[in-house]
VEXRO-853418 format. One line per 3 residues: number of its first residue (from 1); their letters; for each residue x, y, z of N, C-alpha, C, O, CB. Coordinates in nm, 3 decimals, always signed. Glycine has a CB too. Example, Ala and Ser with C-alpha at 12.3 -4.5 7.8 and 13.67 -1.06 7.14 Angstrom:
<lumvos>
1	as	+1.319/-0.569/+0.780/+1.230/-0.450/+0.780/+1.320/-0.330/+0.780/+1.424/-0.332/+0.846/+1.131/-0.447/+0.905 | +1.285/-0.225/+0.708/+1.367/-0.106/+0.714/+1.290/+0.003/+0.787/+1.341/+0.114/+0.804/+1.408/-0.060/+0.572
</lumvos>
This chain:
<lumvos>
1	xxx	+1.103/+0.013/-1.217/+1.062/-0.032/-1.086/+1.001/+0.086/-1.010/+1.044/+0.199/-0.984/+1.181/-0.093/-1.007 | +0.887/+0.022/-0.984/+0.819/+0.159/-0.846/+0.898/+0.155/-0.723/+0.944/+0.061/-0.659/+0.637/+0.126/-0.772 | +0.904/+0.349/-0.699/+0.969/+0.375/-0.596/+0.932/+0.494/-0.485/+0.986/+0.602/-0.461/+1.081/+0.389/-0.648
4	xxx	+0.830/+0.436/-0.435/+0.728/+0.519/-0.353/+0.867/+0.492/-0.157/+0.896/+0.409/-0.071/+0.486/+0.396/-0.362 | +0.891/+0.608/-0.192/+0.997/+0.620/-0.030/+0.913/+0.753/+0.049/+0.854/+0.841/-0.014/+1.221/+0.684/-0.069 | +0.922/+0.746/+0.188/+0.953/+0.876/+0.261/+0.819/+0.838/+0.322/+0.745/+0.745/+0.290/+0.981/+1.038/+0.174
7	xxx	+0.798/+0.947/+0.434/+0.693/+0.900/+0.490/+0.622/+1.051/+0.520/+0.665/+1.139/+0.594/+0.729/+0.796/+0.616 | +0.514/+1.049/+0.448/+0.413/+1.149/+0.482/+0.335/+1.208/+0.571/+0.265/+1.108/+0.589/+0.358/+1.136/+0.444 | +0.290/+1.283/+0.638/+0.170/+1.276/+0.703/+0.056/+1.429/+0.630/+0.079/+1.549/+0.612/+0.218/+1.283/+0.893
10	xxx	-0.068/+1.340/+0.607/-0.162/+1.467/+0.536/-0.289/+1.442/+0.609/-0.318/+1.333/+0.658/-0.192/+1.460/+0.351 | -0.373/+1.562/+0.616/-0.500/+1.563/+0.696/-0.623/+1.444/+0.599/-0.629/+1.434/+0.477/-0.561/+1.756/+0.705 | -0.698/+1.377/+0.689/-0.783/+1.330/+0.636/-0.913/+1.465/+0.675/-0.907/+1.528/+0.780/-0.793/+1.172/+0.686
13	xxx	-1.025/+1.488/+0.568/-1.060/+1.588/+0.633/-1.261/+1.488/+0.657/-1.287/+1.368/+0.641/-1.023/+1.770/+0.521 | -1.328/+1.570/+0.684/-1.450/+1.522/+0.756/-1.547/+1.422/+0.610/-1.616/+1.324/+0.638/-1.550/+1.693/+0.831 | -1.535/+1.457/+0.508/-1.531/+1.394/+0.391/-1.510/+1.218/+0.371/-1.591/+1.140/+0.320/-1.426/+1.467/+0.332
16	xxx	-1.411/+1.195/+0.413/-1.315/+1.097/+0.390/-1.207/+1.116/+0.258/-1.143/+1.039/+0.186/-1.398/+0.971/+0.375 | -1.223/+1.267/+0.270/-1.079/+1.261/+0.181/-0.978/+1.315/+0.218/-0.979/+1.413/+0.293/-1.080/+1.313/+0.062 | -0.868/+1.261/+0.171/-0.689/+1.274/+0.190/-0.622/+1.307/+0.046/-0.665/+1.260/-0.059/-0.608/+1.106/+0.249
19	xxx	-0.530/+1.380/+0.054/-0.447/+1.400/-0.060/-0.319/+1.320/-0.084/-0.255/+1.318/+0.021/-0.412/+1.528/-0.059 | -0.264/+1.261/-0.172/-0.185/+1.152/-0.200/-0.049/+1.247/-0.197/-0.046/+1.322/-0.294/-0.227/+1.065/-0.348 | +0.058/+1.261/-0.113/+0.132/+1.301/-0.144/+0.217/+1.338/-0.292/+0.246/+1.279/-0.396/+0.156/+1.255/-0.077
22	xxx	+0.230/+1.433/-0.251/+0.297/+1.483/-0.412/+0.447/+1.387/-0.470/+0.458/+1.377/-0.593/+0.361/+1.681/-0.389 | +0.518/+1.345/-0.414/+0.589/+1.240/-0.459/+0.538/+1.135/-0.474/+0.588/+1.079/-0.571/+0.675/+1.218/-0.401 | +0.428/+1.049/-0.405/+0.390/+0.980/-0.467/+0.272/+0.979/-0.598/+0.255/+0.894/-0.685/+0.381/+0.926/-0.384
25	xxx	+0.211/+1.085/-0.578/+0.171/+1.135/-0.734/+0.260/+1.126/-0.871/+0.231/+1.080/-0.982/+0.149/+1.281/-0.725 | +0.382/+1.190/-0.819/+0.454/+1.202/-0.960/+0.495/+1.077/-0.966/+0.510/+1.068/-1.088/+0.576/+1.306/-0.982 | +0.529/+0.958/-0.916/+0.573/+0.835/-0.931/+0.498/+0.798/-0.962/+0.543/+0.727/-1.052/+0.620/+0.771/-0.858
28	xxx	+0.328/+0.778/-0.961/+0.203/+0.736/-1.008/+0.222/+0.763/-1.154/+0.218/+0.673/-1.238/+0.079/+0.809/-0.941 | +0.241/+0.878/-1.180/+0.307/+0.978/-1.309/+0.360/+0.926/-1.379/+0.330/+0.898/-1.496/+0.396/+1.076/-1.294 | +0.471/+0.897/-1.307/+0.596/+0.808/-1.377/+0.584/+0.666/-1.430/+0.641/+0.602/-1.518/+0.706/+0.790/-1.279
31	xxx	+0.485/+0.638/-1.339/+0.457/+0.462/-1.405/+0.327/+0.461/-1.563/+0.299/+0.369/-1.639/+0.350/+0.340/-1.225 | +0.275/+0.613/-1.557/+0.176/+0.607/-1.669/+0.057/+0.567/-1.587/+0.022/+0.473/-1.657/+0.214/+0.499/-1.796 | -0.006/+0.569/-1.516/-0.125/+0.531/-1.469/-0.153/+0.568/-1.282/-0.107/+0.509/-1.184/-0.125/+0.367/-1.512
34	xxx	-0.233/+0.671/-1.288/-0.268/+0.680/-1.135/-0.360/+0.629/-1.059/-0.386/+0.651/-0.940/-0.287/+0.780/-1.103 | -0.429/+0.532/-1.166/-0.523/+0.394/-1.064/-0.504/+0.333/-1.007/-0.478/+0.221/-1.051/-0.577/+0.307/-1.084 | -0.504/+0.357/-0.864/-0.469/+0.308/-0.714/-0.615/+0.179/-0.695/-0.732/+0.182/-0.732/-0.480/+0.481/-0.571
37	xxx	-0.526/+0.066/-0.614/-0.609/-0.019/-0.566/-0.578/-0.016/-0.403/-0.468/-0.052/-0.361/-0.590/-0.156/-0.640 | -0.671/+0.025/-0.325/-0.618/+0.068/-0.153/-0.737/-0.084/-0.155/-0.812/-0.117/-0.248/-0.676/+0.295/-0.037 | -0.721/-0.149/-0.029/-0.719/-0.289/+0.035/-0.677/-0.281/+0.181/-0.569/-0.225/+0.201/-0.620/-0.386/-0.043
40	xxx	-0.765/-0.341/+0.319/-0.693/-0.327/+0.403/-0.588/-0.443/+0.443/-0.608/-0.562/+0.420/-0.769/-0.292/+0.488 | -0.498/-0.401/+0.492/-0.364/-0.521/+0.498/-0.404/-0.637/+0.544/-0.493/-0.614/+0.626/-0.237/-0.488/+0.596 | -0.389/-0.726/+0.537/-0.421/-0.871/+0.608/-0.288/-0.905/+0.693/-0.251/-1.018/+0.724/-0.452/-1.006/+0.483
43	xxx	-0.238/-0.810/+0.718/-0.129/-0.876/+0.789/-0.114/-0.700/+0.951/-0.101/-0.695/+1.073/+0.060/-0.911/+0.624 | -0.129/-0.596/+0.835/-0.159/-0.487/+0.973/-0.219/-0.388/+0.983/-0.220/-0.327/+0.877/-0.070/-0.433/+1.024 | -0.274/-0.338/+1.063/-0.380/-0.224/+1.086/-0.389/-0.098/+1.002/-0.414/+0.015/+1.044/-0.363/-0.174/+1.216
46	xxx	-0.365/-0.134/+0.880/-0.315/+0.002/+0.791/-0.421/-0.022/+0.650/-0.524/-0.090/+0.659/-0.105/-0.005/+0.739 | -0.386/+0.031/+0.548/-0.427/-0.021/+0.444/-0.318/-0.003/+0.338/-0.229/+0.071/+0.380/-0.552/+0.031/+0.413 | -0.299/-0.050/+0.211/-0.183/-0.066/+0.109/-0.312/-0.010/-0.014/-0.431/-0.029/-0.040/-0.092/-0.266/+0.091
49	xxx	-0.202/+0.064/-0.058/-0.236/+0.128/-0.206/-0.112/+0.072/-0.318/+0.008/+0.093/-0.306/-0.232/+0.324/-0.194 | -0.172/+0.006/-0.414/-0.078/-0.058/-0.505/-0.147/-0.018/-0.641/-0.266/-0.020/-0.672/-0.059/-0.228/-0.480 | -0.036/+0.020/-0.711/-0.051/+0.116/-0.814/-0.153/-0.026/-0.923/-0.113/-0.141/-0.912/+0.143/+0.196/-0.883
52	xxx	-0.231/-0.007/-0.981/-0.317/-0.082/-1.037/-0.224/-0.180/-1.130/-0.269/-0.295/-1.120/-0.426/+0.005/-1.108 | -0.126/-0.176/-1.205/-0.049/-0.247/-1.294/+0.089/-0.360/-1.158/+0.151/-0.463/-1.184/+0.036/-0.093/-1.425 | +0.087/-0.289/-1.042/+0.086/-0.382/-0.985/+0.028/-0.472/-0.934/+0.046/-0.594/-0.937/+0.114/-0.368/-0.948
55	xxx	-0.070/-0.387/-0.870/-0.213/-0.510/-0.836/-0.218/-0.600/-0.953/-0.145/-0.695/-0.922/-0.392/-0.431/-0.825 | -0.264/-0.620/-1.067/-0.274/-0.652/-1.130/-0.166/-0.814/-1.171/-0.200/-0.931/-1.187/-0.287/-0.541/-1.173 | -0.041/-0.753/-1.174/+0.050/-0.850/-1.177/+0.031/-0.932/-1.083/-0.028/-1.037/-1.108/+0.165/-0.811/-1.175
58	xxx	+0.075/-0.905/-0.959/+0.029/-1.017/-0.839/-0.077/-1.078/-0.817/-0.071/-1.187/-0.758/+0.032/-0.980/-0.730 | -0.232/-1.011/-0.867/-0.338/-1.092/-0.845/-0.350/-1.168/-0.962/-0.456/-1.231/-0.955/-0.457/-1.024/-0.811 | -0.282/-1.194/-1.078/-0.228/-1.235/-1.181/-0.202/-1.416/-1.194/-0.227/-1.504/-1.276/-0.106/-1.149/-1.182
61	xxx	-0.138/-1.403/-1.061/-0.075/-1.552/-0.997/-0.164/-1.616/-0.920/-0.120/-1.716/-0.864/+0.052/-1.540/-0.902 | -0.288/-1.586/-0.898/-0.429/-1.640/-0.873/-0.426/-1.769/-0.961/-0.458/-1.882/-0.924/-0.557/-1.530/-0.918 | -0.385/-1.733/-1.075/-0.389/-1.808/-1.190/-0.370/-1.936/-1.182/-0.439/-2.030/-1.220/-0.311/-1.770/-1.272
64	xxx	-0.201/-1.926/-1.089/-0.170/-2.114/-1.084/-0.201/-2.183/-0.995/-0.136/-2.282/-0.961/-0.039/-2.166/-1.082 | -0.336/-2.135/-0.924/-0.407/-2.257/-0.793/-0.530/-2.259/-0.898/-0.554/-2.197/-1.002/-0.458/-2.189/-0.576 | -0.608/-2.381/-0.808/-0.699/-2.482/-0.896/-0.828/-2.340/-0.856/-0.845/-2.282/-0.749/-0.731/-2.704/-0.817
67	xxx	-0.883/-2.324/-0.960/-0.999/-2.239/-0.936/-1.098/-2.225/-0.867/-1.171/-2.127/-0.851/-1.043/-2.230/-0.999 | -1.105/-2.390/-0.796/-1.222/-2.389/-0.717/-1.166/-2.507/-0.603/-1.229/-2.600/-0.553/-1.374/-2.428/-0.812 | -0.993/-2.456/-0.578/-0.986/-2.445/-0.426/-1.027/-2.352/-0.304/-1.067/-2.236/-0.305/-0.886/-2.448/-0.412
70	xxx	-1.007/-2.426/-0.214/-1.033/-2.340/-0.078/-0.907/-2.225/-0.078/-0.918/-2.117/-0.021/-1.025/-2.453/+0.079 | -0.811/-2.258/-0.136/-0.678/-2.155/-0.149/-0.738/-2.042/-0.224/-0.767/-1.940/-0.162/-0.534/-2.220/-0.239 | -0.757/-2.049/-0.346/-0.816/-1.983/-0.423/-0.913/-1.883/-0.402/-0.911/-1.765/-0.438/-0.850/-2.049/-0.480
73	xxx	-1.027/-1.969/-0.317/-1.161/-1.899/-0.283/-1.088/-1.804/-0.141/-1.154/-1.702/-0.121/-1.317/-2.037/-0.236 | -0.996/-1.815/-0.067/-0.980/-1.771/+0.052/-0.897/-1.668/+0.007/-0.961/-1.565/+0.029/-0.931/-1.864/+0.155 | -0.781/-1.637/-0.048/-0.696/-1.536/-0.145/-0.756/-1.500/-0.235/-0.720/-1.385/-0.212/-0.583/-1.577/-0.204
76	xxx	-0.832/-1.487/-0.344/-0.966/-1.405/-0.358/-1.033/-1.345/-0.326/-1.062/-1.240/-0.383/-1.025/-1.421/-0.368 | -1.090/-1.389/-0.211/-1.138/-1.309/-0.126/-1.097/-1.254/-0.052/-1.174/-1.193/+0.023/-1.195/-1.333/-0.084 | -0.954/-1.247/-0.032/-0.893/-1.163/+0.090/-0.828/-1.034/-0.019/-0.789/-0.926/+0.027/-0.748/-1.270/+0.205
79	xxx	-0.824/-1.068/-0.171/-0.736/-0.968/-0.226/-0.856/-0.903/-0.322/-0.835/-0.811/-0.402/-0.586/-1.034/-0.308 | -0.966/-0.958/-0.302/-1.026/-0.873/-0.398/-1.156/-0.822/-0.350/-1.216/-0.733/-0.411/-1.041/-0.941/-0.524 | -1.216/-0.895/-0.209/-1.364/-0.842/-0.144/-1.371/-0.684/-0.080/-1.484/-0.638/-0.060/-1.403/-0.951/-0.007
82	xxx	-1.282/-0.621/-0.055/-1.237/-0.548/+0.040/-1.159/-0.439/-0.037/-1.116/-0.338/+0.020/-1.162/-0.629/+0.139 | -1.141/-0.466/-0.186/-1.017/-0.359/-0.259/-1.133/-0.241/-0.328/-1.254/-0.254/-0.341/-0.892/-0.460/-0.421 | -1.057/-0.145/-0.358/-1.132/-0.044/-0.393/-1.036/+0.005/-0.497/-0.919/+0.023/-0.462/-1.175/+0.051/-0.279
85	xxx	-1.072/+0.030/-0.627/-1.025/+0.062/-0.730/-1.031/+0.250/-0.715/-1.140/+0.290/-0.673/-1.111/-0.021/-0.849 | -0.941/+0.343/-0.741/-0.972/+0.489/-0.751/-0.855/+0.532/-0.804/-0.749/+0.469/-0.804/-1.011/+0.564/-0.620 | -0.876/+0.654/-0.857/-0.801/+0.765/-0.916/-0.752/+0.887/-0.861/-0.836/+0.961/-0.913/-0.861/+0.803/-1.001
88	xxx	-0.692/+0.951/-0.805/-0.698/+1.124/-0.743/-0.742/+1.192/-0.833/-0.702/+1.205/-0.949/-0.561/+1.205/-0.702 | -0.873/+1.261/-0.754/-0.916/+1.396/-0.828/-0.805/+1.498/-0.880/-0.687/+1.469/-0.864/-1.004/+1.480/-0.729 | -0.844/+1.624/-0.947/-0.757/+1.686/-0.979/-0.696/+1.735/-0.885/-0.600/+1.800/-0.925/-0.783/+1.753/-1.051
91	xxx	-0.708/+1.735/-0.772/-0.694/+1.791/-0.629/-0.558/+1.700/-0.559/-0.475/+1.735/-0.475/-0.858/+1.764/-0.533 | -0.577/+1.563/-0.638/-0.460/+1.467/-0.612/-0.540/+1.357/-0.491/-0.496/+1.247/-0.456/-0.300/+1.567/-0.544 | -0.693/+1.436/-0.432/-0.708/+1.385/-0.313/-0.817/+1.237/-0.385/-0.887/+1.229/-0.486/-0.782/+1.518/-0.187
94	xxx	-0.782/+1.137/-0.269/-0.872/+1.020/-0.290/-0.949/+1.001/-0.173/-0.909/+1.017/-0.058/-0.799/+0.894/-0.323 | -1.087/+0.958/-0.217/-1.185/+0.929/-0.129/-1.191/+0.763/-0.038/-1.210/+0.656/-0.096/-1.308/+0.955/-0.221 | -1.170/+0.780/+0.116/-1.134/+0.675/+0.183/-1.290/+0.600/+0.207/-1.372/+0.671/+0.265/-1.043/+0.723/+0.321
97	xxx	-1.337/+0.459/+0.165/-1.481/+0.417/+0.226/-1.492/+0.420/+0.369/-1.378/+0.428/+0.416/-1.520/+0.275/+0.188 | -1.584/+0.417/+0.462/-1.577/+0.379/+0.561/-1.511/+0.250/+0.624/-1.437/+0.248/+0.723/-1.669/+0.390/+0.573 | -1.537/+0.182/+0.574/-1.443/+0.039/+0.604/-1.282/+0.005/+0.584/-1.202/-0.083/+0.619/-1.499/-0.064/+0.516
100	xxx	-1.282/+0.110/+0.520/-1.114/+0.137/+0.522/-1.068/+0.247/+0.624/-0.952/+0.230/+0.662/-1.059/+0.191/+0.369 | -1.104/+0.306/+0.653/-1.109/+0.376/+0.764/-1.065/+0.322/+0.885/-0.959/+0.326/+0.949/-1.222/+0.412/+0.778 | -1.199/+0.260/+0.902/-1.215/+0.171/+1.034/-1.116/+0.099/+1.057/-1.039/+0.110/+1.152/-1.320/+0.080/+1.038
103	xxx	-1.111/-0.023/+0.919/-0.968/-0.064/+0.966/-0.850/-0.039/+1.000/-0.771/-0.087/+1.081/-0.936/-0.105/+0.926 | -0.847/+0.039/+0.931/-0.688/+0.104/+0.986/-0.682/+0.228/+1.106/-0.577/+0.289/+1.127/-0.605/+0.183/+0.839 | -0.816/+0.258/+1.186/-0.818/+0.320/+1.250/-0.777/+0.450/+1.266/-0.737/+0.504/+1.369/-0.799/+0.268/+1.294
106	xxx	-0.795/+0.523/+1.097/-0.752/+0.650/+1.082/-0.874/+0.723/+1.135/-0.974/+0.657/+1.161/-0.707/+0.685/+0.938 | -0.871/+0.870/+1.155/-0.929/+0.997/+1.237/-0.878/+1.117/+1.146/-0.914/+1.113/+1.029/-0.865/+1.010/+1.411 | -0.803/+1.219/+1.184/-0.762/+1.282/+1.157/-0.620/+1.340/+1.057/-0.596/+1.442/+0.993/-0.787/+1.285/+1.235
109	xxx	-0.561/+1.237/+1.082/-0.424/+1.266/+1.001/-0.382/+1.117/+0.923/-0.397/+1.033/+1.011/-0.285/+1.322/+1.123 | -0.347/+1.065/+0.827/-0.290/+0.989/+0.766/-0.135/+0.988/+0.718/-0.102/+1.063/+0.626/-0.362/+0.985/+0.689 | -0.013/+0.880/+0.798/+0.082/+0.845/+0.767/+0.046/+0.783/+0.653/-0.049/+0.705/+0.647/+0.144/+0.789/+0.852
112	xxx	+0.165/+0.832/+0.499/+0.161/+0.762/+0.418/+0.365/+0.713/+0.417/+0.471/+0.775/+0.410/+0.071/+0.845/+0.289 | +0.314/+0.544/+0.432/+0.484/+0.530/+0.429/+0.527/+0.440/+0.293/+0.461/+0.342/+0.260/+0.547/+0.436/+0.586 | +0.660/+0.490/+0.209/+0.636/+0.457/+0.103/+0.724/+0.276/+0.155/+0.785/+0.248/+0.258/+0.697/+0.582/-0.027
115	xxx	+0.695/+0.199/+0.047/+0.722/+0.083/+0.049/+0.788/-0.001/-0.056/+0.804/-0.123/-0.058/+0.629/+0.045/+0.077 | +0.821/+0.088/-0.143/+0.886/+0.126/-0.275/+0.781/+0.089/-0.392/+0.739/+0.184/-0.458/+1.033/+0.043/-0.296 | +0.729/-0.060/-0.429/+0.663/-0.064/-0.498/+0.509/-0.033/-0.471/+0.422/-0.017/-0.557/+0.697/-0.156/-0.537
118	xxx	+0.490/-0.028/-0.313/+0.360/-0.009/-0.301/+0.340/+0.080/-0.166/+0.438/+0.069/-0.092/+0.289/-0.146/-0.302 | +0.229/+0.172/-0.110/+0.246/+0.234/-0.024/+0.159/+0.199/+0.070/+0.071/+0.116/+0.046/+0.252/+0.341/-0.053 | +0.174/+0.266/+0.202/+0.051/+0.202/+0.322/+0.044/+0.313/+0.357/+0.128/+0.399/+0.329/+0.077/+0.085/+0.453
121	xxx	-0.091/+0.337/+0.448/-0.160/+0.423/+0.530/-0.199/+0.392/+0.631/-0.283/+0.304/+0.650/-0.244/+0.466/+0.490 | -0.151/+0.452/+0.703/-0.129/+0.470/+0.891/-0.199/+0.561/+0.961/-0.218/+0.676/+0.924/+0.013/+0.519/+0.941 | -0.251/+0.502/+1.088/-0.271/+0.641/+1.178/-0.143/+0.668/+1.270/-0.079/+0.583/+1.331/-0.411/+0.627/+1.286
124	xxx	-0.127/+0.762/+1.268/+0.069/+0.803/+1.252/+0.083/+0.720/+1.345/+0.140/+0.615/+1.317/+0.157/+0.979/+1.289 | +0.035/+0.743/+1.484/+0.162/+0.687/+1.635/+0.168/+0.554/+1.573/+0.278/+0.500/+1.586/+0.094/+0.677/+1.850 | +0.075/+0.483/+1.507/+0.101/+0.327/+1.461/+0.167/+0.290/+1.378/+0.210/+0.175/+1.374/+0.014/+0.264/+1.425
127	xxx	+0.199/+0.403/+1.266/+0.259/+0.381/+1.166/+0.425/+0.414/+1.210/+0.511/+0.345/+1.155/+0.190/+0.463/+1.053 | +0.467/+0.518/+1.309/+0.595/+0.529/+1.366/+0.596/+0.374/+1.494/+0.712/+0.334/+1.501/+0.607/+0.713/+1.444 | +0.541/+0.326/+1.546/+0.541/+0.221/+1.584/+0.594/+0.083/+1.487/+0.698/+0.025/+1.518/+0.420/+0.224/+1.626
130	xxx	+0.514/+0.040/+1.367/+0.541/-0.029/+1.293/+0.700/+0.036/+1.242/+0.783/-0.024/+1.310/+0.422/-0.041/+1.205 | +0.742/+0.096/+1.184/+0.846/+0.140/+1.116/+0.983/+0.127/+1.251/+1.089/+0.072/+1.223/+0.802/+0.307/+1.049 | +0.961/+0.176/+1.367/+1.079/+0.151/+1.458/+1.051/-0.024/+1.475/+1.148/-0.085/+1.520/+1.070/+0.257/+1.626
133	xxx	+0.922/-0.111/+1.440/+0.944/-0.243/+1.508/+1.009/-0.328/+1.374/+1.077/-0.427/+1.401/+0.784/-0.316/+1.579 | +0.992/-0.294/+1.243/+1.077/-0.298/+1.071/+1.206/-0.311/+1.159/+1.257/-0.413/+1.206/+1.069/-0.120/+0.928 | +1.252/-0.162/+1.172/+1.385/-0.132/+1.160/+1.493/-0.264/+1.319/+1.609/-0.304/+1.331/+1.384/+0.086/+1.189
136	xxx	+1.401/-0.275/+1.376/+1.473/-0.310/+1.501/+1.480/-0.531/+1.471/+1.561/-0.623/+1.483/+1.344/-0.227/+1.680 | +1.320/-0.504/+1.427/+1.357/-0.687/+1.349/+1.459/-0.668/+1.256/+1.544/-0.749/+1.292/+1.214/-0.775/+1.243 | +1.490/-0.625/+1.185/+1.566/-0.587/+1.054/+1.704/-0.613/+1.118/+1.775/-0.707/+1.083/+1.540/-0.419/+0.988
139	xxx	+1.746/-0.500/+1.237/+1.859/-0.536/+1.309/+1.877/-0.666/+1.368/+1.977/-0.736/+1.354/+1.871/-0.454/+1.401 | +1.768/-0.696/+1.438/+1.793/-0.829/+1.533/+1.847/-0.924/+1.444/+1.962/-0.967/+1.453/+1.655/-0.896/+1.608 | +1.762/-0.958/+1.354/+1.789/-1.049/+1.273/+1.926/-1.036/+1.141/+1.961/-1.138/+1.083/+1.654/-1.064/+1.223
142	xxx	+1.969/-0.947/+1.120/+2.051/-0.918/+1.061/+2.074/-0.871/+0.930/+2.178/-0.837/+0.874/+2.091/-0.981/+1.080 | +1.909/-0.877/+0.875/+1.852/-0.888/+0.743/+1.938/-0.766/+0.648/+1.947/-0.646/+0.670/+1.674/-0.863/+0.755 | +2.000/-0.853/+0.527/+2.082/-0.731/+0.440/+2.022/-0.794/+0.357/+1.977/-0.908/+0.368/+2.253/-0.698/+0.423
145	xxx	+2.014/-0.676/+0.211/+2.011/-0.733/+0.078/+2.038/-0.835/-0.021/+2.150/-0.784/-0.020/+2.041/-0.686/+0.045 | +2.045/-0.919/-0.096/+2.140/-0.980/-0.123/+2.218/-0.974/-0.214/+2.163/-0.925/-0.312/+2.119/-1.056/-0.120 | +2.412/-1.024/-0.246/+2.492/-0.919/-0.259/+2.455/-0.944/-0.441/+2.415/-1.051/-0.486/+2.670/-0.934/-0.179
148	xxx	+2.476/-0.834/-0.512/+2.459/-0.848/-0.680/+2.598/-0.901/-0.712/+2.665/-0.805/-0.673/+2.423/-0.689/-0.774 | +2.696/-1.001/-0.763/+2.742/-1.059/-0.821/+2.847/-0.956/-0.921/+2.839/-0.867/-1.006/+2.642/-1.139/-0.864 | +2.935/-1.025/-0.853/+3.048/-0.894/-0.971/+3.058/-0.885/-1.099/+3.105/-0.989/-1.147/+3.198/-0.902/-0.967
151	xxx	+3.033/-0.803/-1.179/+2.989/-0.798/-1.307/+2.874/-0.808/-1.369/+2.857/-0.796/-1.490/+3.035/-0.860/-1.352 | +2.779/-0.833/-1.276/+2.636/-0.816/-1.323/+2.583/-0.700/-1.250/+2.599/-0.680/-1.130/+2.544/-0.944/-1.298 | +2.472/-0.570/-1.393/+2.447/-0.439/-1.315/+2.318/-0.467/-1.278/+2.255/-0.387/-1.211/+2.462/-0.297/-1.393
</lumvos>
């Protein structure tokens, strides 16, 4: 299981490139493959980098809607018009398009927060915003794990 934790912050520099934190490099490492698919979120102002063998799995399940629904054509296009396939140079750093940028309204510095199987990129005050509004729904609501069953590891 991927386990991208902790939360980064690295310079984006005038380029559009950023360096992938070094823990999440070696976990890239660890899975055998550092082909990142970055996508901007459809749900928040950030963008998600999912290690390609995950992408993969989940866009996978495309599979069981009718091919030439409106479901189909609309999740298609939301998971695949907009994704950008890349690797880190030897440098570790990856090149951001403009449109990923924009969306997520990065500048200067990039929050990377891990998400275990997959990671996002923040422009920090938003990304410490999102993470205290996680933790505080999380409380409100009461949300725990659910419990593993005695005798099963």
């Amino acid at each position: 299981m991927t386990r991208f934790m902790g939360t980064h912050t690295n310079r984006l520099d005038r380029k559009g490139r950023v360096s992938v934190p070094a823990p999440f490099r070696a976990e890239l490492t660890r899975l055998g493959s550092d082909e990142l698919v970055l996508r901007p979120s459809h749900k928040h102002s950030c963008l998600e980098a999912w290690p390609m063998p995950a992408f993969e799995a989940e866009t996978g399940k495309l599979e069981q809607l009718e091919v030439f629904s409106d479901e189909h054509d609309d999740l298609a296009a939301t998971l695949f018009a907009d994704s950008y396939p890349m690797r880190p140079d030897g440098e570790g750093r990856i090149m951001l398009p403009e449109e990923l940028i924009a969306h997520a309204g990065l500048s200067d510095s990039i929050a990377f927060i891990g998400l275990g199987r997959i990671f996002q990129m923040w422009e920090p005050a938003a990304g410490r915003q999102r993470n205290l509004a996680a933790r505080q729904n999380a409380s409100a609501k009461g949300m725990t794990l659910p419990a593993t069953p005695r005798g099963a590891a």
